[in-house]
PDB file with SEQRES, HELIX, SHEET and CRYST1 records, atoms N, CA, C and O in Angstrom:
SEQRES   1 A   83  UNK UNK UNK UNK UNK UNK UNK UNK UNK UNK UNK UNK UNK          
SEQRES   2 A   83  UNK UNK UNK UNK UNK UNK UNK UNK UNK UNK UNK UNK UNK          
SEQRES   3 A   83  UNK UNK UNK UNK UNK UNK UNK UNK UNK UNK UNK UNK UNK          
SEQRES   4 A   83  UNK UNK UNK UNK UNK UNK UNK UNK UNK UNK UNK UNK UNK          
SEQRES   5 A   83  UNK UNK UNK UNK UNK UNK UNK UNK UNK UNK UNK UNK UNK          
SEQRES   6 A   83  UNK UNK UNK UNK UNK UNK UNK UNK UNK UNK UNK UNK UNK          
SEQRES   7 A   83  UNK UNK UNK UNK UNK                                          
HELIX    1 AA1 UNK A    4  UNK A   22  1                                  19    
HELIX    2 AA2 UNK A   29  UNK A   35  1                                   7    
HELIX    3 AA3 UNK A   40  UNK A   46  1                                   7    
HELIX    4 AA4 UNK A   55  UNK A   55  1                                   1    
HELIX    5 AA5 UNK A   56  UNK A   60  3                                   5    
HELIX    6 AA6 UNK A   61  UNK A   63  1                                   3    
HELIX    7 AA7 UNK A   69  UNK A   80  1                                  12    
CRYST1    1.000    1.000    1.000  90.00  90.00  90.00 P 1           1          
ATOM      1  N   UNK A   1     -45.690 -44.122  11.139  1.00  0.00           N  
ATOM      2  CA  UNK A   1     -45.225 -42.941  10.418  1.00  0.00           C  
ATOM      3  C   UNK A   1     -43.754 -42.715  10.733  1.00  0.00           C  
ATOM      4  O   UNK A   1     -43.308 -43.176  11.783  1.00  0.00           O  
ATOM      5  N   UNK A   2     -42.978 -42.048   9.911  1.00  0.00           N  
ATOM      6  CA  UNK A   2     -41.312 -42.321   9.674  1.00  0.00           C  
ATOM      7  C   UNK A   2     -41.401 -40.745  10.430  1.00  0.00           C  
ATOM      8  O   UNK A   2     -42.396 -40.028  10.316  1.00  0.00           O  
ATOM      9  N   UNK A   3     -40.365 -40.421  11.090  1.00  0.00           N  
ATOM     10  CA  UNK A   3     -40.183 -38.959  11.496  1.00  0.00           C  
ATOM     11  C   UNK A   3     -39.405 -38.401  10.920  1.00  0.00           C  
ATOM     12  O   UNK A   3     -38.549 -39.090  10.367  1.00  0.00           O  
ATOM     13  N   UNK A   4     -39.338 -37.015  10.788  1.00  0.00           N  
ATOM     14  CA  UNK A   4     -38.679 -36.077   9.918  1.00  0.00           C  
ATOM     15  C   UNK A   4     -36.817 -36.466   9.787  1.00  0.00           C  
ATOM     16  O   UNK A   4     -36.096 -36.504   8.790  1.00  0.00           O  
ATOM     17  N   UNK A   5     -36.464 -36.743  11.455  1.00  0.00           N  
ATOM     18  CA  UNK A   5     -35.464 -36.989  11.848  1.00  0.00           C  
ATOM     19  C   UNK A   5     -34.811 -38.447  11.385  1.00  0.00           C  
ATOM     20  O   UNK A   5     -33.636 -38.812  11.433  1.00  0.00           O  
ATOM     21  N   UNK A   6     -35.644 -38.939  11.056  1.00  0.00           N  
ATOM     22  CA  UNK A   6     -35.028 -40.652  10.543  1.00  0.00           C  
ATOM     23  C   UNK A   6     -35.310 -40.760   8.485  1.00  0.00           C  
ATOM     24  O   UNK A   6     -34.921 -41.659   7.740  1.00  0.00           O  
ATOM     25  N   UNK A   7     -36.079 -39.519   8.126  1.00  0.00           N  
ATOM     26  CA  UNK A   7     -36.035 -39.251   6.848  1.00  0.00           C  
ATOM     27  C   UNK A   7     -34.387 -38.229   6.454  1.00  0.00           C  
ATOM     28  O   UNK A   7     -33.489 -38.340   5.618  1.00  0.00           O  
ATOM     29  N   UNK A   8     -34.610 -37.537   7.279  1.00  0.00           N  
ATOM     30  CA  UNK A   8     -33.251 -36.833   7.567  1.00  0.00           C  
ATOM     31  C   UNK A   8     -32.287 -37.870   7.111  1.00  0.00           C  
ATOM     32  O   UNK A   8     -31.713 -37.757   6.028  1.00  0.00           O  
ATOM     33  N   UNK A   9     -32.077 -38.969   7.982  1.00  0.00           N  
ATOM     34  CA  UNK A   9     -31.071 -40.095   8.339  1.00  0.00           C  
ATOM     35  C   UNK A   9     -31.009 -40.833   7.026  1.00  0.00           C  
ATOM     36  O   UNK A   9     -29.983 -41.304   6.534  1.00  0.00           O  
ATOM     37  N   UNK A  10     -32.267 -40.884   6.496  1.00  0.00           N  
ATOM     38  CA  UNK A  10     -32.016 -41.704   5.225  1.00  0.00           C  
ATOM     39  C   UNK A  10     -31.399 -41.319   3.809  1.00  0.00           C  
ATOM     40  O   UNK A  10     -30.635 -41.940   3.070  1.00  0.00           O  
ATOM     41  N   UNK A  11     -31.979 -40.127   3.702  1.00  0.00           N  
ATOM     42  CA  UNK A  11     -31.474 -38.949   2.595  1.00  0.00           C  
ATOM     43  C   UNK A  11     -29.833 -38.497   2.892  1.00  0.00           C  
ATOM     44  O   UNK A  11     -28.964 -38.185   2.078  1.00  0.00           O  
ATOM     45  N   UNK A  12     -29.795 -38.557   3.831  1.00  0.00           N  
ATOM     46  CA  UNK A  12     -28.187 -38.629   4.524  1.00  0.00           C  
ATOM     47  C   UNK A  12     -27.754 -39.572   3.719  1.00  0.00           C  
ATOM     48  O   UNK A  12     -27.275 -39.175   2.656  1.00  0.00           O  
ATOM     49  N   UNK A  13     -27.785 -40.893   3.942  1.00  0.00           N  
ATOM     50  CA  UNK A  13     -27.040 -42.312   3.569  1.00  0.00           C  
ATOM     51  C   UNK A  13     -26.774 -42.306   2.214  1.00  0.00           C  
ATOM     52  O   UNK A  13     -25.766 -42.710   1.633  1.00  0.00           O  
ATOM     53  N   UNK A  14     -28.218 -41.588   1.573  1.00  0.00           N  
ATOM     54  CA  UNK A  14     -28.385 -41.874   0.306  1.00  0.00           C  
ATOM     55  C   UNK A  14     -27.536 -40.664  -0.659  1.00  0.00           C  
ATOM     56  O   UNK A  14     -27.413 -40.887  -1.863  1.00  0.00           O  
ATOM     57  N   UNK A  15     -26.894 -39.224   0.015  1.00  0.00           N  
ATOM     58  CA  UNK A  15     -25.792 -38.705  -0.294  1.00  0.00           C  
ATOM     59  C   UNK A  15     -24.818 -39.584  -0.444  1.00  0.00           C  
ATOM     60  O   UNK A  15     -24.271 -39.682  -1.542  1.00  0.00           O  
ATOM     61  N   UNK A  16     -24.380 -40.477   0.766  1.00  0.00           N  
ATOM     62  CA  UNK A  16     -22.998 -40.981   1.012  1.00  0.00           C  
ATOM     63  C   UNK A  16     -22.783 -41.943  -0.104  1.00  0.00           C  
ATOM     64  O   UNK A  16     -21.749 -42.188  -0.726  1.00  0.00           O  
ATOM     65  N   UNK A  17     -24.084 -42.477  -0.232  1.00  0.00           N  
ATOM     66  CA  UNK A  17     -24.076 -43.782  -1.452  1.00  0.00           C  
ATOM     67  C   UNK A  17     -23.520 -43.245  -2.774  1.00  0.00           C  
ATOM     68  O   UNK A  17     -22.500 -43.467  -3.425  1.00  0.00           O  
ATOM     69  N   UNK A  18     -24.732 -42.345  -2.936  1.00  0.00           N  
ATOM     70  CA  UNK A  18     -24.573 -41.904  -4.463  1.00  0.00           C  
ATOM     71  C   UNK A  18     -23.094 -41.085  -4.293  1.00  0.00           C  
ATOM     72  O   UNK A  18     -22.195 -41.851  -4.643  1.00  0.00           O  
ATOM     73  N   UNK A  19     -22.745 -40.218  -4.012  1.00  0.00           N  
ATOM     74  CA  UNK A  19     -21.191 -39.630  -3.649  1.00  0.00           C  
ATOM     75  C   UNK A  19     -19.804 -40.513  -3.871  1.00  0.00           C  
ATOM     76  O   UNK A  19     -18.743 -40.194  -4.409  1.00  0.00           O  
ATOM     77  N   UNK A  20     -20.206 -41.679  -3.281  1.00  0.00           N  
ATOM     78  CA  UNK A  20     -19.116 -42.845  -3.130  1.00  0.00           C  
ATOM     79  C   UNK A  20     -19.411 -43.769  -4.573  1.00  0.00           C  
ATOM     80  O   UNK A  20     -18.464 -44.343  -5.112  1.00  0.00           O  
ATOM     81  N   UNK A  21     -20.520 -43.838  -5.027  1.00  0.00           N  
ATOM     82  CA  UNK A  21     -20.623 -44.510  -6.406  1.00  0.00           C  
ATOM     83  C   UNK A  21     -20.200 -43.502  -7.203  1.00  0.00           C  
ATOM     84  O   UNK A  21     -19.324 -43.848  -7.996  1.00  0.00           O  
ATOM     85  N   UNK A  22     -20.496 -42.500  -7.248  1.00  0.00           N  
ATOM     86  CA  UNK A  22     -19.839 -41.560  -8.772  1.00  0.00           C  
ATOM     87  C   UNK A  22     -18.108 -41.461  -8.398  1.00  0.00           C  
ATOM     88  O   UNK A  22     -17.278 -41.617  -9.293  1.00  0.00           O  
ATOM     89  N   UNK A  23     -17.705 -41.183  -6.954  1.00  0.00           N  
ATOM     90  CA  UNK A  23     -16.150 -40.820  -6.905  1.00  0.00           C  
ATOM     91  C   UNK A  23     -15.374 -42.758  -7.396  1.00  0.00           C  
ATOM     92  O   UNK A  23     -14.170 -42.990  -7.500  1.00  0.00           O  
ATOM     93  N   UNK A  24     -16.123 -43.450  -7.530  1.00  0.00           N  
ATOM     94  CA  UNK A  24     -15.773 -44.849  -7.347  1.00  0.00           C  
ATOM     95  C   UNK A  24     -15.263 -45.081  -9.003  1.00  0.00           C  
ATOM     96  O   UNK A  24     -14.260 -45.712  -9.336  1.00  0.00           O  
ATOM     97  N   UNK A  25     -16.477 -44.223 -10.164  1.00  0.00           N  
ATOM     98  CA  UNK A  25     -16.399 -44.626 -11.131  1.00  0.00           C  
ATOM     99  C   UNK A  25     -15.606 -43.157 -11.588  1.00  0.00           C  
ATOM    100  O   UNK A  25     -15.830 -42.736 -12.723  1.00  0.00           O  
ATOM    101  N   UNK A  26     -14.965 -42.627 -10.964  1.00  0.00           N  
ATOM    102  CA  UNK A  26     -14.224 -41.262 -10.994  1.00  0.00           C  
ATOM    103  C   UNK A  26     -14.633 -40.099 -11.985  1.00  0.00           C  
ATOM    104  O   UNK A  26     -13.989 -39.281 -12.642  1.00  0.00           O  
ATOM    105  N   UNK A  27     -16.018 -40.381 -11.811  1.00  0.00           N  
ATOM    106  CA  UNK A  27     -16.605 -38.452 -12.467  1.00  0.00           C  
ATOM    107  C   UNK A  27     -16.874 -37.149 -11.038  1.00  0.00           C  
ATOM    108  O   UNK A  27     -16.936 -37.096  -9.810  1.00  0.00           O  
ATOM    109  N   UNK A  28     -16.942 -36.447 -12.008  1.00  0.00           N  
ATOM    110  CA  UNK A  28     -17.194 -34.919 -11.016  1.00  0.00           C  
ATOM    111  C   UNK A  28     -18.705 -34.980 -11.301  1.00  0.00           C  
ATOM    112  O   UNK A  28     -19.394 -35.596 -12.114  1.00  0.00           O  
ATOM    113  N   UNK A  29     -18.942 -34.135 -10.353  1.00  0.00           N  
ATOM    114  CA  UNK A  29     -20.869 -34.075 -10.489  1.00  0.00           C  
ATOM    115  C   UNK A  29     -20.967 -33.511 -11.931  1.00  0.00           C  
ATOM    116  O   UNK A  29     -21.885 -34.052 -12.547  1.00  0.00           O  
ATOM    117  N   UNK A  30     -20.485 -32.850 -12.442  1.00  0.00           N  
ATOM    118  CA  UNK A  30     -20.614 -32.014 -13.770  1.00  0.00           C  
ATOM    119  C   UNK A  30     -20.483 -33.396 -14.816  1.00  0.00           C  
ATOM    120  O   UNK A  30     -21.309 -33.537 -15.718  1.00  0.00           O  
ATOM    121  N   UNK A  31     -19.522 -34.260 -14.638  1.00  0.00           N  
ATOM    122  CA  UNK A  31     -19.169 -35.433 -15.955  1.00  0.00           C  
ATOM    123  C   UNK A  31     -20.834 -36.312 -15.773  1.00  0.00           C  
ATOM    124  O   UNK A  31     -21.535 -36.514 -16.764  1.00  0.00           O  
ATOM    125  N   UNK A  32     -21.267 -36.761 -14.327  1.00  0.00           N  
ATOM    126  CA  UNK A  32     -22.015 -37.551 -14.313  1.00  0.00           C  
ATOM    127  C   UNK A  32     -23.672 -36.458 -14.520  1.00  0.00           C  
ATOM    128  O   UNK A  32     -24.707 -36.913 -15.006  1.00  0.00           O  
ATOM    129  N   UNK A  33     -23.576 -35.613 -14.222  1.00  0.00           N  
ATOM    130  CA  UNK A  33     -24.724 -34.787 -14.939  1.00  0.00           C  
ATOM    131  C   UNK A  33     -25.080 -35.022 -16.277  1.00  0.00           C  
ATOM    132  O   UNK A  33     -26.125 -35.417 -16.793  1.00  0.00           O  
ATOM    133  N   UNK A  34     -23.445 -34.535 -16.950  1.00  0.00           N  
ATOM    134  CA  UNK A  34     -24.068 -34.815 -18.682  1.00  0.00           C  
ATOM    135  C   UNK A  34     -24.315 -36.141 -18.995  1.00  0.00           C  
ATOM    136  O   UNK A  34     -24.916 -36.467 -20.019  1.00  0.00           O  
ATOM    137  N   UNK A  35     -23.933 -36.847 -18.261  1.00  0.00           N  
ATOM    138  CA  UNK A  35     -24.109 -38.549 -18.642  1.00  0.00           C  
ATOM    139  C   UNK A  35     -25.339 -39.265 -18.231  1.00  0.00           C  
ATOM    140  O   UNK A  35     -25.653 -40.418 -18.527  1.00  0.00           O  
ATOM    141  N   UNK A  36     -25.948 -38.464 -17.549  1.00  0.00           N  
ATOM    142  CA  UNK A  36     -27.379 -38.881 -17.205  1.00  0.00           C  
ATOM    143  C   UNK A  36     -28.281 -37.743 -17.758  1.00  0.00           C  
ATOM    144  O   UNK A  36     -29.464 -37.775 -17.419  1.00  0.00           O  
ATOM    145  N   UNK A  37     -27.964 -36.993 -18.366  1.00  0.00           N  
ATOM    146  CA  UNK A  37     -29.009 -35.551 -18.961  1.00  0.00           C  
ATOM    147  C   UNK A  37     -29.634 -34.730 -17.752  1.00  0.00           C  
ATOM    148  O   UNK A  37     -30.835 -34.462 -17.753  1.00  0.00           O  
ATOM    149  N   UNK A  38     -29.147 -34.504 -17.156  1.00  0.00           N  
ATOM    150  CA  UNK A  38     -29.534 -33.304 -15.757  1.00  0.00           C  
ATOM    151  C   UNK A  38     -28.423 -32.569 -16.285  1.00  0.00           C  
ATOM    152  O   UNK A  38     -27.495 -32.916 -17.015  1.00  0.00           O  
ATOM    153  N   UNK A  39     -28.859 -30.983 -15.511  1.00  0.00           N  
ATOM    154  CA  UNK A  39     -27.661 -29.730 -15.263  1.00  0.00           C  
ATOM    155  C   UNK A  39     -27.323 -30.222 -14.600  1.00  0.00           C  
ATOM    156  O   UNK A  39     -28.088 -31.089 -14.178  1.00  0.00           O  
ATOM    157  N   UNK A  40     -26.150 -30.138 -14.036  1.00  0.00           N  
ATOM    158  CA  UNK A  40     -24.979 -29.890 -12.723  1.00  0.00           C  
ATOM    159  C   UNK A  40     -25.604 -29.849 -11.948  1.00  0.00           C  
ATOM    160  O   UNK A  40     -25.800 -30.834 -11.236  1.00  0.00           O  
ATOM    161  N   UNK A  41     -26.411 -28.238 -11.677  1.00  0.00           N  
ATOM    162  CA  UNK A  41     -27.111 -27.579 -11.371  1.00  0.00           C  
ATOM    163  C   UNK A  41     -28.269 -29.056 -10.078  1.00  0.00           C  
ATOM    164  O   UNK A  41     -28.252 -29.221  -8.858  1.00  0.00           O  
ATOM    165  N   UNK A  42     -28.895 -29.617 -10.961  1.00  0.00           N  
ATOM    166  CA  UNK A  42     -29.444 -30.468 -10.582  1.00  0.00           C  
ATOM    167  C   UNK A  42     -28.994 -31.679  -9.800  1.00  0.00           C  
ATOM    168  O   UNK A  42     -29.189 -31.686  -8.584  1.00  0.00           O  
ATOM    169  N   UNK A  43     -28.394 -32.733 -10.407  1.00  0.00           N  
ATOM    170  CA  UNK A  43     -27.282 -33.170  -9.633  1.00  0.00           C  
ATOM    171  C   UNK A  43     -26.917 -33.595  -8.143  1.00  0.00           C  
ATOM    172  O   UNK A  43     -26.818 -34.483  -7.296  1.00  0.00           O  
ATOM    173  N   UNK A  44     -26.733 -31.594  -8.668  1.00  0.00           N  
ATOM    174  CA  UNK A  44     -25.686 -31.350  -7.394  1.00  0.00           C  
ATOM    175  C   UNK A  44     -26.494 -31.118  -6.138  1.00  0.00           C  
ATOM    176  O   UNK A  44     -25.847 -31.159  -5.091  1.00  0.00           O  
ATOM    177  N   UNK A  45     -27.970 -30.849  -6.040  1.00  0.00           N  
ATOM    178  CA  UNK A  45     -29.325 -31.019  -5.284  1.00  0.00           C  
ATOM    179  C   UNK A  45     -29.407 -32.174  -5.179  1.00  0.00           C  
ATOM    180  O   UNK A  45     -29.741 -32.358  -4.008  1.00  0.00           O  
ATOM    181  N   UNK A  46     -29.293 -33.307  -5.772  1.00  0.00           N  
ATOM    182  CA  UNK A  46     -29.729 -34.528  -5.482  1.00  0.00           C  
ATOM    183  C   UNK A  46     -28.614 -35.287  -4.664  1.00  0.00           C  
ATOM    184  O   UNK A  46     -28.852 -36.155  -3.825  1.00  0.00           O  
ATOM    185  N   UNK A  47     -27.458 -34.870  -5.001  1.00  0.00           N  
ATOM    186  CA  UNK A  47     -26.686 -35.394  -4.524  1.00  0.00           C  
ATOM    187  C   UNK A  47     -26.331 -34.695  -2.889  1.00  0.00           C  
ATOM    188  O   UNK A  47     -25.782 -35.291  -1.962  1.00  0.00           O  
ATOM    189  N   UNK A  48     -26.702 -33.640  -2.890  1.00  0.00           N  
ATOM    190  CA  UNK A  48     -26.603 -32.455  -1.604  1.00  0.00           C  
ATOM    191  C   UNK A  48     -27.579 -32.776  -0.727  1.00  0.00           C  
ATOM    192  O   UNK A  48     -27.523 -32.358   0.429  1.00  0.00           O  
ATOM    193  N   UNK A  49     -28.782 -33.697  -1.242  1.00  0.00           N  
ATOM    194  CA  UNK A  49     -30.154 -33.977  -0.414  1.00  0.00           C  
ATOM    195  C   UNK A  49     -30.906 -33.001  -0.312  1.00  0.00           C  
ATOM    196  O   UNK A  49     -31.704 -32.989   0.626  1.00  0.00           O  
ATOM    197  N   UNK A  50     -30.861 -31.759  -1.370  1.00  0.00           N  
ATOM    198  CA  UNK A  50     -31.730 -30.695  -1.025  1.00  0.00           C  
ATOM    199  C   UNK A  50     -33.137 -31.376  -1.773  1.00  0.00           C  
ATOM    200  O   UNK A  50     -34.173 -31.594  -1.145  1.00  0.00           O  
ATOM    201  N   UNK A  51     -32.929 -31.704  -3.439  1.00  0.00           N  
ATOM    202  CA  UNK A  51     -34.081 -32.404  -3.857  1.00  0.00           C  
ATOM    203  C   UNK A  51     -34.471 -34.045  -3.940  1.00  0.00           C  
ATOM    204  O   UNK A  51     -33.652 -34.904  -4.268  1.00  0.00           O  
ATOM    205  N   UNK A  52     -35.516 -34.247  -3.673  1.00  0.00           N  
ATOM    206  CA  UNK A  52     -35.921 -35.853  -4.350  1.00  0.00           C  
ATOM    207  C   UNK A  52     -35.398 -36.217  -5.554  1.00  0.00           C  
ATOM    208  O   UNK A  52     -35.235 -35.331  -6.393  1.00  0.00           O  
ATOM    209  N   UNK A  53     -35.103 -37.339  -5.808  1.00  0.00           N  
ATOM    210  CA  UNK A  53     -34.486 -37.900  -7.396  1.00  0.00           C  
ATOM    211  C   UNK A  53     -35.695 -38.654  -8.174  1.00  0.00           C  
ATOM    212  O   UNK A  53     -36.031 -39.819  -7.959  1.00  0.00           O  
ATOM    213  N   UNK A  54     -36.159 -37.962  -8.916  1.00  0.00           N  
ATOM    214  CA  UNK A  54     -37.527 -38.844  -9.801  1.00  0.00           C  
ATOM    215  C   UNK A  54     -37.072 -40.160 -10.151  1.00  0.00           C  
ATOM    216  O   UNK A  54     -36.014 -40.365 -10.745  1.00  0.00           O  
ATOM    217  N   UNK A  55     -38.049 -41.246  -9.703  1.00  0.00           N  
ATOM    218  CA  UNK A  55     -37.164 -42.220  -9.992  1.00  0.00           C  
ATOM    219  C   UNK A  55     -36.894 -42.744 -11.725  1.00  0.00           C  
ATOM    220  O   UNK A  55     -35.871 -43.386 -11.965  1.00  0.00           O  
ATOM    221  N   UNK A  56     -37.810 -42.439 -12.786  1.00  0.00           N  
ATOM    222  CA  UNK A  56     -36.563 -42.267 -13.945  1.00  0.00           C  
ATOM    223  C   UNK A  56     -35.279 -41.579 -13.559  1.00  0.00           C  
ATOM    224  O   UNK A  56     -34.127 -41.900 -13.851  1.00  0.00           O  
ATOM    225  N   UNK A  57     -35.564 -40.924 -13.095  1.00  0.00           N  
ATOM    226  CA  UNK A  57     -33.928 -40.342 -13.446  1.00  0.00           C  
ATOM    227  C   UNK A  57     -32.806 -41.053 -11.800  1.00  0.00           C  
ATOM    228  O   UNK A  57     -31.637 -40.765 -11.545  1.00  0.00           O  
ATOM    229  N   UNK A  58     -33.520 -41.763 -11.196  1.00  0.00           N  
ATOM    230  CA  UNK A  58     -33.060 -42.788 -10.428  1.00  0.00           C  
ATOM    231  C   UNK A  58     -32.390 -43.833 -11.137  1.00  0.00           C  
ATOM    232  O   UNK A  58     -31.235 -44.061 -10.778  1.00  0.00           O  
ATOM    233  N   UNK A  59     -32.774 -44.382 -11.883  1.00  0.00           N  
ATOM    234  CA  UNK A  59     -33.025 -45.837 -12.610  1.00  0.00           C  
ATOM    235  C   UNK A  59     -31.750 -45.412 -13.331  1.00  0.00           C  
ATOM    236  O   UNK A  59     -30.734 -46.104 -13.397  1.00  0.00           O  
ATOM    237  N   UNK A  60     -31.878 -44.438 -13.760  1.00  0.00           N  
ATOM    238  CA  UNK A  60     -30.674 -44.008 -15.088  1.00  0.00           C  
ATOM    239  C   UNK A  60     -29.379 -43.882 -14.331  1.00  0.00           C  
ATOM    240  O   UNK A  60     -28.242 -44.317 -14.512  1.00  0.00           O  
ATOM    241  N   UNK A  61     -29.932 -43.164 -13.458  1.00  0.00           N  
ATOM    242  CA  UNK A  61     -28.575 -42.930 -12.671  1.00  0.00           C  
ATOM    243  C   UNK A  61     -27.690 -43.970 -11.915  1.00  0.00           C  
ATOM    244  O   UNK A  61     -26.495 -43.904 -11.627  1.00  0.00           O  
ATOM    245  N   UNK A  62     -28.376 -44.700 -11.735  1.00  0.00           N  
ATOM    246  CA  UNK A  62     -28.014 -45.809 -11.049  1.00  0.00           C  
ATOM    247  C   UNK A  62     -27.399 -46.802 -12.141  1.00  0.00           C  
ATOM    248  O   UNK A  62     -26.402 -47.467 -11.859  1.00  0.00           O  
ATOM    249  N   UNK A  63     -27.975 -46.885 -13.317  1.00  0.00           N  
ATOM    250  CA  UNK A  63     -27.373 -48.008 -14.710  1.00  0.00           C  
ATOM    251  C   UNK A  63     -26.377 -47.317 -15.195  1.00  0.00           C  
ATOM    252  O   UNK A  63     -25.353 -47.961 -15.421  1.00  0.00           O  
ATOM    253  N   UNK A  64     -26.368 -45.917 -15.479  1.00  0.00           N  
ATOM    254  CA  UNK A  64     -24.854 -45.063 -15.672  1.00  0.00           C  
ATOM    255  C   UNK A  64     -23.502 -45.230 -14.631  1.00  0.00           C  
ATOM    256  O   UNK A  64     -22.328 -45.037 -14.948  1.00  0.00           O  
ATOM    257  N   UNK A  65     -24.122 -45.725 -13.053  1.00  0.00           N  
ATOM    258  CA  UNK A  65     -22.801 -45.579 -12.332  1.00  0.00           C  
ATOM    259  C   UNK A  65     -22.321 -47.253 -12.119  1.00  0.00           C  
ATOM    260  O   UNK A  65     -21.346 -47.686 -11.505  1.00  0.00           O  
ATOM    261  N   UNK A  66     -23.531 -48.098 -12.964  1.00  0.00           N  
ATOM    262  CA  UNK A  66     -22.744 -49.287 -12.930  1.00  0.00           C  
ATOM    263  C   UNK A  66     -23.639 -50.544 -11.629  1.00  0.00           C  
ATOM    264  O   UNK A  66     -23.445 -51.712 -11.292  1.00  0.00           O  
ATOM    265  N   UNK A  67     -24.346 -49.768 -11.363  1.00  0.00           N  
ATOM    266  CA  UNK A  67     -25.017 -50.171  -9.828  1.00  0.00           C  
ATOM    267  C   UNK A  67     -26.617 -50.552 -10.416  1.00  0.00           C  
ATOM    268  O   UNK A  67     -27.195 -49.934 -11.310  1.00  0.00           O  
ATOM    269  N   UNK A  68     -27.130 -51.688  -9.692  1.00  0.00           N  
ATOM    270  CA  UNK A  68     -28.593 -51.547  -9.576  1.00  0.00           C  
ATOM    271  C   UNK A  68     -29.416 -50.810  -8.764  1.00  0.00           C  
ATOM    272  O   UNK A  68     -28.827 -50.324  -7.798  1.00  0.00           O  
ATOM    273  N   UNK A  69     -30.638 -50.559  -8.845  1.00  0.00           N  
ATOM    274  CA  UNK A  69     -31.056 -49.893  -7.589  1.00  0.00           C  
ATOM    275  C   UNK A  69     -31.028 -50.714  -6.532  1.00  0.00           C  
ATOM    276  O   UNK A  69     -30.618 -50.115  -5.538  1.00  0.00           O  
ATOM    277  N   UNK A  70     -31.245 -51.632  -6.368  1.00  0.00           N  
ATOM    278  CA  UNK A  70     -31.022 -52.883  -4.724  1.00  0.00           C  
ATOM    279  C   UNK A  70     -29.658 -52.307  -4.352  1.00  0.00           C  
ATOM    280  O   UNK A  70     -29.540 -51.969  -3.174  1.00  0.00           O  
ATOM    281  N   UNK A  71     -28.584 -52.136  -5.176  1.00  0.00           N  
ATOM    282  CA  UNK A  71     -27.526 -52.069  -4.470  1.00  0.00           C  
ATOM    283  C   UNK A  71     -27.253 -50.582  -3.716  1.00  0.00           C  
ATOM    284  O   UNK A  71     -26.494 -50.279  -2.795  1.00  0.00           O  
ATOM    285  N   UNK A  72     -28.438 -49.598  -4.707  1.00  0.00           N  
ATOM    286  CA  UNK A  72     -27.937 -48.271  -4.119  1.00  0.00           C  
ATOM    287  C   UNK A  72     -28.792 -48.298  -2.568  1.00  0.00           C  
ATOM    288  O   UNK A  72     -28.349 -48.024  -1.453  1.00  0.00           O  
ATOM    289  N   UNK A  73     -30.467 -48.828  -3.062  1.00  0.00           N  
ATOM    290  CA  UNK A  73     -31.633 -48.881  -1.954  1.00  0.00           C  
ATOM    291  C   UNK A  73     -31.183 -50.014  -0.783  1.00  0.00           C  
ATOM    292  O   UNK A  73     -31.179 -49.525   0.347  1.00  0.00           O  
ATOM    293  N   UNK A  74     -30.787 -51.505  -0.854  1.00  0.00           N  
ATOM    294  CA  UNK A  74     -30.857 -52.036  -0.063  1.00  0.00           C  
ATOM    295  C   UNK A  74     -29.994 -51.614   1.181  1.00  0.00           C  
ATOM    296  O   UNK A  74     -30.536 -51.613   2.286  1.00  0.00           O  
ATOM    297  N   UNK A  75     -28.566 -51.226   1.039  1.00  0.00           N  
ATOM    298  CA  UNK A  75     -28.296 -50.794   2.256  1.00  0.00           C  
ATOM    299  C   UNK A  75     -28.423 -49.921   3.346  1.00  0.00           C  
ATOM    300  O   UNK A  75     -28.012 -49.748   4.494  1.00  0.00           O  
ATOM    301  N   UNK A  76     -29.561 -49.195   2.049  1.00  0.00           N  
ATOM    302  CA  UNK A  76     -30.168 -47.753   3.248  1.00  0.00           C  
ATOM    303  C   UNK A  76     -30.694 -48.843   4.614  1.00  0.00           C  
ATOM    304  O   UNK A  76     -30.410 -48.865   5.812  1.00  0.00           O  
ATOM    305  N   UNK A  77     -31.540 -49.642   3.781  1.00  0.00           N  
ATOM    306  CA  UNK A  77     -33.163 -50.205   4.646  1.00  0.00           C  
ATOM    307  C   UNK A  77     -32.575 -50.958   5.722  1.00  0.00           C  
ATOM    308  O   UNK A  77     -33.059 -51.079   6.848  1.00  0.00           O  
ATOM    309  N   UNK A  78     -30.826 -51.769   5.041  1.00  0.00           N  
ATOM    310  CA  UNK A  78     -30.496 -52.868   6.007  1.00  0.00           C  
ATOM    311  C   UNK A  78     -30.368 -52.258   7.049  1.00  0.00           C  
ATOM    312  O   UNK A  78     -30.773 -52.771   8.093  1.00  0.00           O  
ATOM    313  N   UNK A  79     -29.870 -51.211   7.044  1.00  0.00           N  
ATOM    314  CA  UNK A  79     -29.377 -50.253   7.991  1.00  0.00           C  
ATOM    315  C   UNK A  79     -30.404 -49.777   8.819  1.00  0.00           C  
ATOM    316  O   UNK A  79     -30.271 -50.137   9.988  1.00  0.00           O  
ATOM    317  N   UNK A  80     -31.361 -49.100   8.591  1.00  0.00           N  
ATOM    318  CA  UNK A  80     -32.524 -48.871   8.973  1.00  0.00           C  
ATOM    319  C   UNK A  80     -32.949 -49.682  10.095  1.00  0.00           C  
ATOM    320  O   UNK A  80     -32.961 -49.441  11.303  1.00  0.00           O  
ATOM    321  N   UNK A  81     -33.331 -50.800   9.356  1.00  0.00           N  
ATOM    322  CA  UNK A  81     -34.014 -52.028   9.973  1.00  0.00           C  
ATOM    323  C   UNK A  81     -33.135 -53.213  11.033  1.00  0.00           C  
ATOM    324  O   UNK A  81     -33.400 -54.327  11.484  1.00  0.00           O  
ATOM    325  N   UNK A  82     -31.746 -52.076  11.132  1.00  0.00           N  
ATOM    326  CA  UNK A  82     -30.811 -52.832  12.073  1.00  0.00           C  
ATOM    327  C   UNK A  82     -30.074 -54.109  11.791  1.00  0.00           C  
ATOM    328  O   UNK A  82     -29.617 -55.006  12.499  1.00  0.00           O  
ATOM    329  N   UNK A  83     -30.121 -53.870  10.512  1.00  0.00           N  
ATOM    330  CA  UNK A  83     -29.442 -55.196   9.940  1.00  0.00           C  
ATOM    331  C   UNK A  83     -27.580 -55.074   9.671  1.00  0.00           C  
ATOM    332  O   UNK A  83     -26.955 -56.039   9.232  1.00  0.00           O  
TER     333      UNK A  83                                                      
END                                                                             
């Protein structure tokens, strides 16, 4: 079982990822909201780590910023797994 504290750690990474892929392809949370069909509003939770990202709206998000999901997911795990 994963502990709260290393889910913490992961949802962390996965801010930094997604944060660094949208400033990379230079939108504001508001440009990449309308470009994936979420509010801001929303977004800006997913991107803050307050909510989970359904993974449709994973998938999308990830083909809008140019990225596959391996590229957004794999470096969480490498990391993780001490790689």
């Amino acid at each position: 079982m994963v502990s709260n504290k290393a889910l913490r750690k992961e949802k962390y990474k996965m801010q930094l990822t997604l944060k660094a892929a949208r400033t990379n392809r230079g939108l504001t949370q508001e440009q990449l909201s309308r470009e994936i069909g979420v509010t801001a509003d929303r977004y800006k939770r997913w991107e803050a780590g307050k909510n989970d990202i359904p993974a449709k709206s994973f998938i999308e998000l990830c083909k809008t910023l140019g990225y596959s999901v391996d590229d957004i997911i794999l470096p969480i795990i490498s990391t993780k797994n001490g790689k």
